[in-house]
C-alpha positions, 0 to 999 in steps of 0.5 A: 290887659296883662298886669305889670305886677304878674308880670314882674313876678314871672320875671324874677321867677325864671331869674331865680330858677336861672341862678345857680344853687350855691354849693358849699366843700366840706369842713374838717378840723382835727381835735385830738390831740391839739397843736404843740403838744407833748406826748409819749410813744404810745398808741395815740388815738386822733380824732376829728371832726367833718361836716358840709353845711349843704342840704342833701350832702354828707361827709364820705370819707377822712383820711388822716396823714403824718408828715404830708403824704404818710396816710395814716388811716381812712375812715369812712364814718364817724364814731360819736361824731368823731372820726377817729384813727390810731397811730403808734409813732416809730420813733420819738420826734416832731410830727405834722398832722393832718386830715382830708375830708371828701364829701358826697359830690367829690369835694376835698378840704384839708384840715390845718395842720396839727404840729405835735412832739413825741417823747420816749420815755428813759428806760432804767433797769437795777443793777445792784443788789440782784433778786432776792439777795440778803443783807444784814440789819446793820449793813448800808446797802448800795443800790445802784441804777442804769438809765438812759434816754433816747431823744433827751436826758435823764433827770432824776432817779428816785428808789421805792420800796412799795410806796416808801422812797428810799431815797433819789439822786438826780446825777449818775456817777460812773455810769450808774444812779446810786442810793444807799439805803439805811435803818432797815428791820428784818424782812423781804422788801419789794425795790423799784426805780423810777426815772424821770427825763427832761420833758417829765415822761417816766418809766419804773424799773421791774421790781426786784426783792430785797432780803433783809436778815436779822443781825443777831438771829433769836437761838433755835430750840428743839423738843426731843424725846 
């Protein structure tokens, strides 16, 4: 006699060998830098992450793009888990990022895309005094700027001598950014400029020296036989 119990077994057996093995596509995600967010032009590293939850299969490749179709790098394996590219942004803008990932059995998946605003910094310059020029003690100084930004406006340009400010303005008149500088001593002082735009991104002028002379110089006496 056959036992219905065997025979049931068998049964459900050939049912699961018939039934397909269910396969899952690949998952990516960009982490870095996240959506809206504000950045200054500059080399920016983007990272991901791509996995495939299915036994036996890996992740081969992700490419990442600006803008829909622009590749902006392809990696082939990842670095502490990450996959990660470097892209240097042309100009200043709103960009759209996205990756593509395709796993060992030639499935895709897109990521979400990651939304991000790129900035560029003011760019200012001193104009007024010229390196190393003198000035007496008792003599207000002048010190003038050029700033300006490409996607924005300037908002305010504060004057340095090495970390001392000596002093800011937040409006241009006839073009220029203007401090004057008073009550100096004697000496040589390091002046730099640093300009700040709307969005906070700031750039320092190069530094030029200040000359300051004394306003009554001590006599000069000389030994001589």
């Amino acid at each position: 006699s056959t036992d219905l119990g065997d025979v049931y077994d068998s049964i459900a057996a050939a049912l699961c060998r018939d039934q397909p093995v269910t396969k899952s596509g690949p998952s990516v995600q960009i982490v870095s830098p996240v959506s809206q967010t504000l950045l200054t032009r500059s080399n920016l590293i983007i990272s991901a992450t791509a996995t495939n939850t299915t036994v036996g299969v890996t992740i081969s490749w992700v490419e990442f793009f600006v803008n829909g179709t622009n590749s902006i790098g392809y990696v082939l394996s990842p670095t502490n888990g990450y996959y990660q590219t470097a892209w240097t942004p042309a100009v200043a803008g709103l960009y759209v990022l996205t990756a593509l990932a395709s796993d060992s059995q030639g499935s895709n998946a897109w990521s979400s895309p990651v939304t991000i605003t790129v900035n560029a910094v003011p760019v200012v310059s001193i104009l007024s005094p010229t390196n190393v020029q003198a000035f007496l003690e008792v003599t207000n100084v002048m010190l003038k700027a050029a700033a300006s930004d490409s996607d924005g406006t300037v908002t305010n340009v504060v004057f340095y001598s090495g970390t001392n400010v000596i002093g800011s303005t937040n409006a241009a008149s006839a073009g220029t950014y203007n401090v004057v500088w008073t009550n100096r001593v004697h000496g040589i002082y390091p002046v730099v400029a640093l300009a700040t735009d709307n969005q906070g991104a700031s750039s320092a002028s190069s530094i030029i020296l200040f000359k300051v002379t004394p306003t009554n110089p001590p006599p000069t006496v000389a030994i001589t036989w």
